[in-house]
C-alpha positions as CSV (number, residue, x, y, z in Angstrom):
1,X,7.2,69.5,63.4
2,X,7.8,65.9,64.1
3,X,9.3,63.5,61.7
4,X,7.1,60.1,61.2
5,X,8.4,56.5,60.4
6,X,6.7,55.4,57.7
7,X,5.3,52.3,58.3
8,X,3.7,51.3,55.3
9,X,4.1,48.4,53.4
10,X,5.0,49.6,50.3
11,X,6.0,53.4,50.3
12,X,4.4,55.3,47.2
13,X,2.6,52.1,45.4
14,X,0.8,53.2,43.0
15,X,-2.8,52.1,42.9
16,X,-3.8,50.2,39.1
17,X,-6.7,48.1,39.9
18,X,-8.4,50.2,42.6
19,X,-8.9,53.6,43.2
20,X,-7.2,54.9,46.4
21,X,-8.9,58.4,47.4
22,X,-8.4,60.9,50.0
23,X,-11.5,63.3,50.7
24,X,-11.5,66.0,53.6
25,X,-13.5,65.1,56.6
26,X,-16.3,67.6,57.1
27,X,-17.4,69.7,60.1
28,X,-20.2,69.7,61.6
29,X,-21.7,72.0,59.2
30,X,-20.8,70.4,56.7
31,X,-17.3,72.7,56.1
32,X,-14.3,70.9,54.7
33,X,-11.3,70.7,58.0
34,X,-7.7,71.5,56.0
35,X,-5.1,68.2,57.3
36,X,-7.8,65.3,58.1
37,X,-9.0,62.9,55.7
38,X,-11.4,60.1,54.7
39,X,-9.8,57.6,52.5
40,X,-11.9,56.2,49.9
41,X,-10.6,52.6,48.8
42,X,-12.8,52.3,45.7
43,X,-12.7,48.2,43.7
44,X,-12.7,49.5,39.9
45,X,-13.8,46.9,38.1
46,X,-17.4,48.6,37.1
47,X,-17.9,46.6,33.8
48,X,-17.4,43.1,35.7
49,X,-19.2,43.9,38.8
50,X,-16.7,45.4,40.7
51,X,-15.3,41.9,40.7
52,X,-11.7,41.5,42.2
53,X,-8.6,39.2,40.4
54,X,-5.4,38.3,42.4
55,X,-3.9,41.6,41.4
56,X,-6.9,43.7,42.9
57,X,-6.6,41.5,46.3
58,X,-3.2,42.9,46.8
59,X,-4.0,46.2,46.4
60,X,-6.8,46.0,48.6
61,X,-4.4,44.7,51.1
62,X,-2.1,47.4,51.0
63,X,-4.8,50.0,50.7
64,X,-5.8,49.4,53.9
65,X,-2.8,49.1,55.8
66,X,-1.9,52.6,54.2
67,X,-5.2,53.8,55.5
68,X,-4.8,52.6,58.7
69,X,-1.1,54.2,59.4
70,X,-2.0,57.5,57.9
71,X,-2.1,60.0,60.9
72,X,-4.0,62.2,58.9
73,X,-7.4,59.8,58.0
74,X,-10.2,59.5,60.2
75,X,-12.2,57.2,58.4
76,X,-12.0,54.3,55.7
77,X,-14.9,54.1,53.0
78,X,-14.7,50.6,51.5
79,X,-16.9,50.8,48.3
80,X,-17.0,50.1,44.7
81,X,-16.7,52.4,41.2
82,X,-20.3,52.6,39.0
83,X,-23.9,52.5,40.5
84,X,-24.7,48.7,39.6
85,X,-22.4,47.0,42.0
86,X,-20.4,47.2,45.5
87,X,-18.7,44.0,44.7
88,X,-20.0,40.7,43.7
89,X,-17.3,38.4,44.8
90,X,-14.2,36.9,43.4
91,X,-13.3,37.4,39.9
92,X,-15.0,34.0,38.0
93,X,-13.3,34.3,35.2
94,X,-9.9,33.8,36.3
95,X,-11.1,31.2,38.8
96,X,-12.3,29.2,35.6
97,X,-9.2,29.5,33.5
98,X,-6.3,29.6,36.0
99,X,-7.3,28.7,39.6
100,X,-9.7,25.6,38.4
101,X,-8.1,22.4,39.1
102,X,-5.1,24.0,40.2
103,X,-5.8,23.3,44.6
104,X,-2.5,24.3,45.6
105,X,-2.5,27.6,43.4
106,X,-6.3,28.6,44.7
107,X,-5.0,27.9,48.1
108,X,-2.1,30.0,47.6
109,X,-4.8,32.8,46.4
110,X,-7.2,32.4,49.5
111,X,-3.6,33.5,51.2
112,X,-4.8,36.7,49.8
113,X,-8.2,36.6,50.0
114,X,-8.0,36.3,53.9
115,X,-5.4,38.3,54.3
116,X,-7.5,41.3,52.8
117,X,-10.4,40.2,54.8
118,X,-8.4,40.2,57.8
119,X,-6.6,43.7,57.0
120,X,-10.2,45.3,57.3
121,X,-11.0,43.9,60.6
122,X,-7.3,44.7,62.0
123,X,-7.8,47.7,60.5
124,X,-7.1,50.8,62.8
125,X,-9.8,53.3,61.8
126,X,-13.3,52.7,61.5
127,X,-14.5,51.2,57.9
128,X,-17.4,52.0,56.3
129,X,-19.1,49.8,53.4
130,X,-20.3,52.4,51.2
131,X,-22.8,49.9,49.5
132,X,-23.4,51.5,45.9
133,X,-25.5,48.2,44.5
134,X,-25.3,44.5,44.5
135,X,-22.9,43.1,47.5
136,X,-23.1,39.2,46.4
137,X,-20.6,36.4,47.4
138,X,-17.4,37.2,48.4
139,X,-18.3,41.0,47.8
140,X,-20.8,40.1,51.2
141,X,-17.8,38.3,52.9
142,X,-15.7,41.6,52.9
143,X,-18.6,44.1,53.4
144,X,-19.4,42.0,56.6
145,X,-15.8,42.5,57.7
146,X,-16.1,46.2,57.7
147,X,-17.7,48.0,60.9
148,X,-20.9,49.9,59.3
149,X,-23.1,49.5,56.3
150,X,-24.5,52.4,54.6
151,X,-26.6,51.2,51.6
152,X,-28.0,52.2,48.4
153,X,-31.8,51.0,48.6
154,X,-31.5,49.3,45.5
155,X,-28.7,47.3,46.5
156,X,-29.0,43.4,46.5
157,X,-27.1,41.3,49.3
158,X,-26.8,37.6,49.7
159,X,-24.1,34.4,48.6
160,X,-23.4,32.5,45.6
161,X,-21.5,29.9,46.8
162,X,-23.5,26.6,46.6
163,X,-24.8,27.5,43.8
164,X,-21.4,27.3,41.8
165,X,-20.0,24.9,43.2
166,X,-17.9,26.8,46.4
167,X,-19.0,27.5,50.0
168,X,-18.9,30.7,51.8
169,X,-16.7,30.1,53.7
170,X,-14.4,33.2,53.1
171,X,-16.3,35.1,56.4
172,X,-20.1,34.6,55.6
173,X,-20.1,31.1,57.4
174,X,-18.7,33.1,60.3
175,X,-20.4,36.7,60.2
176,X,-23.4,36.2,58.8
177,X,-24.9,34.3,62.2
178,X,-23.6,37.4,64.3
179,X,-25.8,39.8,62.3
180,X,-28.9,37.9,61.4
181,X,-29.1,34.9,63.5
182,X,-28.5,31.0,62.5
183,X,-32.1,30.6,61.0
184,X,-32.1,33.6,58.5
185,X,-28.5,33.3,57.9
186,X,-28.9,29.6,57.0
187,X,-31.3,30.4,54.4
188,X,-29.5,32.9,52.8
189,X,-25.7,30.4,53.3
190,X,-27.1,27.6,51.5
191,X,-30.2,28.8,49.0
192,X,-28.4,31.4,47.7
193,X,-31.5,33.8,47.3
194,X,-30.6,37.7,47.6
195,X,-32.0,39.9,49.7
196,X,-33.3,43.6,49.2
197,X,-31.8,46.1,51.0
198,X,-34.8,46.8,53.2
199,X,-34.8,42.8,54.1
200,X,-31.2,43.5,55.3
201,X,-31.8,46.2,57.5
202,X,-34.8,44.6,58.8
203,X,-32.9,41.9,59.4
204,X,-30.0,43.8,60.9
205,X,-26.9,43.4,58.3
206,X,-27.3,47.3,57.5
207,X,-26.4,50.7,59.4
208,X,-28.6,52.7,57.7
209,X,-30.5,52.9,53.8
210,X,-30.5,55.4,51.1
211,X,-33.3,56.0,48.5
212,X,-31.1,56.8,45.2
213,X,-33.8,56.1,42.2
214,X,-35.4,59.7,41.0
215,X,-38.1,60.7,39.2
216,X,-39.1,64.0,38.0
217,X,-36.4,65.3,40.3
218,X,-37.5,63.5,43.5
219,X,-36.6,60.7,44.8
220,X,-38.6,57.8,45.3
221,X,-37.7,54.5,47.3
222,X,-37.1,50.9,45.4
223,X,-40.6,50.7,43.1
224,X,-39.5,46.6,43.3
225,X,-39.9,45.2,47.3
226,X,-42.8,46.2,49.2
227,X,-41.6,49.4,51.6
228,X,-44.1,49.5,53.5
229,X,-44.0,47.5,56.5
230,X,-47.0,44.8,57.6
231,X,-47.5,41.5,58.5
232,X,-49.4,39.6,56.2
233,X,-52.7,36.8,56.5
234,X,-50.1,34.1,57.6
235,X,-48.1,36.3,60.1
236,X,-45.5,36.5,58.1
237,X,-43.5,40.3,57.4
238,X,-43.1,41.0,54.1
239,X,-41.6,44.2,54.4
240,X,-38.6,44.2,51.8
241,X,-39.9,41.2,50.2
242,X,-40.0,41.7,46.2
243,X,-43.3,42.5,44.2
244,X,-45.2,39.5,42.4
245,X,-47.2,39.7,39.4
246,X,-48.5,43.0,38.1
247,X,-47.2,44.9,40.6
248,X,-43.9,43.7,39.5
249,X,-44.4,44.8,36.3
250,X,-45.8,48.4,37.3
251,X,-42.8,48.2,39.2
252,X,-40.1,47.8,35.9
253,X,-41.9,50.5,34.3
254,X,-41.6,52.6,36.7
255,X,-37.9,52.1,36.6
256,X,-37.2,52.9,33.1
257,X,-38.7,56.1,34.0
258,X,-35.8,57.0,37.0
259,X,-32.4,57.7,36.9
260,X,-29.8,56.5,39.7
261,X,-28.6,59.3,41.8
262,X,-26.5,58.4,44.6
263,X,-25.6,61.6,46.0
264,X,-28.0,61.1,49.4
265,X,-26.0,57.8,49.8
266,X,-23.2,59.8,49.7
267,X,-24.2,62.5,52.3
268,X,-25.3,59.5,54.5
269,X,-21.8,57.6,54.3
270,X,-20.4,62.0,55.1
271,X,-22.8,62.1,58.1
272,X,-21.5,59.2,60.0
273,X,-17.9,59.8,59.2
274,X,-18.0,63.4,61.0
275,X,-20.1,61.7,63.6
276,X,-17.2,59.2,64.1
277,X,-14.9,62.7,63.7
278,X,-16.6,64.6,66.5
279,X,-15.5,61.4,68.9
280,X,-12.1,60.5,71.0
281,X,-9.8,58.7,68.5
282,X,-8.3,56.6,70.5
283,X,-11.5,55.5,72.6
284,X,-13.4,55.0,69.4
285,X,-10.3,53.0,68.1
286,X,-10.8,50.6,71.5
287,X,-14.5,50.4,71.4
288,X,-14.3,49.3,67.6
289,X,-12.0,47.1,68.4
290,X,-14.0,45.3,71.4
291,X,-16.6,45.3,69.1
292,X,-14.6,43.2,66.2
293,X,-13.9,40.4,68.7
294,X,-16.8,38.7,68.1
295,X,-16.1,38.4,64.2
296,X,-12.1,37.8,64.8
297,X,-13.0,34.9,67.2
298,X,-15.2,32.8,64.7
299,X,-12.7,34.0,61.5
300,X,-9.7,32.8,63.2
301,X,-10.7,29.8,64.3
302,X,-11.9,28.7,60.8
303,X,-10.1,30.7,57.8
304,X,-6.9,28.4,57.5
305,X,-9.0,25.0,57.6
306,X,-11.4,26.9,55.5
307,X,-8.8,27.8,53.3
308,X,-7.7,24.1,52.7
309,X,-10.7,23.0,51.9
310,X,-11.6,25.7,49.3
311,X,-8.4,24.7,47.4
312,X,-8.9,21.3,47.2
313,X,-12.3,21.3,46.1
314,X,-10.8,23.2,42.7
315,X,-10.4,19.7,41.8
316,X,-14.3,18.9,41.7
317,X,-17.4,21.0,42.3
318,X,-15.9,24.4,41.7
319,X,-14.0,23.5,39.2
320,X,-17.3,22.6,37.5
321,X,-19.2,24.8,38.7
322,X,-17.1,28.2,38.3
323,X,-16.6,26.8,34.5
324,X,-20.2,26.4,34.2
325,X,-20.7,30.4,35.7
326,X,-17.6,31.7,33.3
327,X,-18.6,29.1,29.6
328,X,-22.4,28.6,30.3
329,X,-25.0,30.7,27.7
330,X,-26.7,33.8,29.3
331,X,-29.2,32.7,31.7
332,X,-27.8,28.8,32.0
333,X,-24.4,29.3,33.9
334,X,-25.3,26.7,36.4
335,X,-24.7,23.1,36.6
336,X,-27.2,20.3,36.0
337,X,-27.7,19.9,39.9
338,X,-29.9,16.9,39.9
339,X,-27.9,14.7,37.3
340,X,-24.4,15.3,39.6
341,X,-26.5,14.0,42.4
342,X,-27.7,11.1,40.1
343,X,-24.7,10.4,38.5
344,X,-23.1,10.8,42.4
345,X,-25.4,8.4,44.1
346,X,-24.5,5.7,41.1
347,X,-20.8,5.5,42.1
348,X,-19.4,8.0,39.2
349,X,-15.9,9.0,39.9
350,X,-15.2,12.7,40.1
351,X,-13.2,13.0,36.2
352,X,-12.7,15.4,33.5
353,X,-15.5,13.2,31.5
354,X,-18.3,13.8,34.5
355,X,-17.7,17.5,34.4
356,X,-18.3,18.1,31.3
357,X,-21.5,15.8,31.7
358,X,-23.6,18.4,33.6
359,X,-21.9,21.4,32.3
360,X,-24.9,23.9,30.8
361,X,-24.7,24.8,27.3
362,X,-22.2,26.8,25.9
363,X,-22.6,30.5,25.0
């Protein structure tokens, strides 16, 4: 028996803010194999969204890079604790009360935040985003950076950045073109509108989707988008597109009458890590990373700039507008858009005073 150099980071870290999991791969019927293992990296932060803080970054970080050494893994699953949410992005409240107007100390932080993006794509086993529910923001930047996407059909995808004062510019700006072209990835970059699951895959963000609502003890697919595919009277596909009116209604009552039941999502995520098994390691370790090329060439070229610009602008719009998301009352946690363009266009210097001038109500 050979004796390994341990190459990780930090020997025996223990894990507080994430969950770092080791499941037996599977056969291919469906037996456990004794000595090879999935790791499960698993963001545990359910009650905010699966939201991640500096701390959580770090972790991520090394969770991968212990992943990716272990002789023994096969296969990263990238996913997040609860049924409501994958990940929805950075942690807004600590953005608000430590990292706004602080540019040099965000800057410091989008150290992190690149670095774990980056320790996905360098990572040396496949990843899979096991998407359990909403995948918003920067919780869309890092599920991009991993190499499949098996998805809850309930799950919501899409950015939050202009809306909040920030820009995506922690990966979507340069993934999101790859996998859905510059027209529908413009819309979703700048209007900030989500997309259903089945508008993803259509679109070609997702691997594969998994019906998880049941009722009566079968399942049934997401009662909310239409899910069956046509074109409509103006040629337009409305497959995945969400219901209006009464059928959006018969569609909410419906859904107080399911429960969430992920456990096809998590057959699906089982199937392709044996299919990845029952393959050469180290060709399928080349081929993915050929494949990651095309998202390493447009995310280093950009991050550091980005990453400059993202701290600076803690002085101004995300400094008001990540206050507005963390202070604002339920339902108004945006700012008043069209008077900072007013008060803009009139000369107004960027102050504490103008801030709190479109700020939304307080809770």
């Amino acid at each position: 028996m050979n004796t390994f150099a341990n190459h990780d980071l930090v020997p025996d870290l223990k894990f507080t803010e994430i969950k770092y999991e080791l499941k037996p791969c599977l056969d291919g019927q469906g037996n456990a194999i004794d000595g090879l293992y999935n790791a499960w990296i698993i963001l545990n932060n359910p009650a905010q969204y699966n939201s991640y803080n500096t701390h959580m970054v770090k972790e991520v970080i090394l969770a991968f890079r212990k992943a990716s050494n272990a002789r023994d893994v096969v296969a990263v699953v990238f996913t997040g604790a609860g049924d409501r949410s994958f990940c929805t992005g950075g942690n807004t409240k600590e953005y608000a009360e430590y990292y706004a107007g602080q540019p040099e100390e965000y800057r410091q932080y989008m150290r992190l935040f690149n670095d774990m993006v980056t320790a996905i794509l360098h990572c040396d086993k496949p990843v899979i985003c096991r998407v359990n529910g909403m995948r918003i923001g920067g919780g869309q930047e890092i599920g991009m950076a991993c190499d499949f996407s098996v998805a809850s059909d309930m799950a919501l995808f899409g950015q939050a950045g202009p809306k909040h004062g920030s820009a995506p510019d922690g990966g979507s700006t340069d993934f999101l073109p790859l996998f859905v072209g510059i027209e529908h990835a413009m819309a979703s970059l700048t209007l900030c509108q989500s997309w259903s699951a089945h508008k993803a895959q259509r679109l070609g963000l997702l691997t594969e989707i998994i019906p998880v609502l049941k009722k009566d003890g079968k399942y049934i697919p997401n009662p909310l988008v239409v899910t069956d595919r046509y074109v409509d009277e103006t040629g337009q596909i409305v497959h995945g597109e969400p219901h209006t009116g009464e059928k959006k209604q018969q569609a909410k009552q419906l859904l107080k009458q399911c429960e969430m039941d992920l456990t096809l999502l998590d057959q699906a995520v089982d199937r392709l890590c044996t299919s990845l098994l029952l393959t050469v390691p180290g060709c399928t370790s080349k081929t993915i990373e050929s494949a990651r090329k095309h998202k390493l060439a447009h995310w280093d070229r950009n991050r550091e700039t980005n990453r400059a610009w993202l701290g600076l602008n803690m002085l101004t719009e995300a400094k008001a507008g990540f206050r507005a998301f963390n202070e604002g009352a339920k339902g108004q946690r945006e700012i008043d858009f069209i008077k900072l363009r007013l008060l803009l266009a009139k000369g107004e210097k960027w102050s504490d005073e103008l801030i709190e001038s479109v700020m939304p109500p307080k809770k």
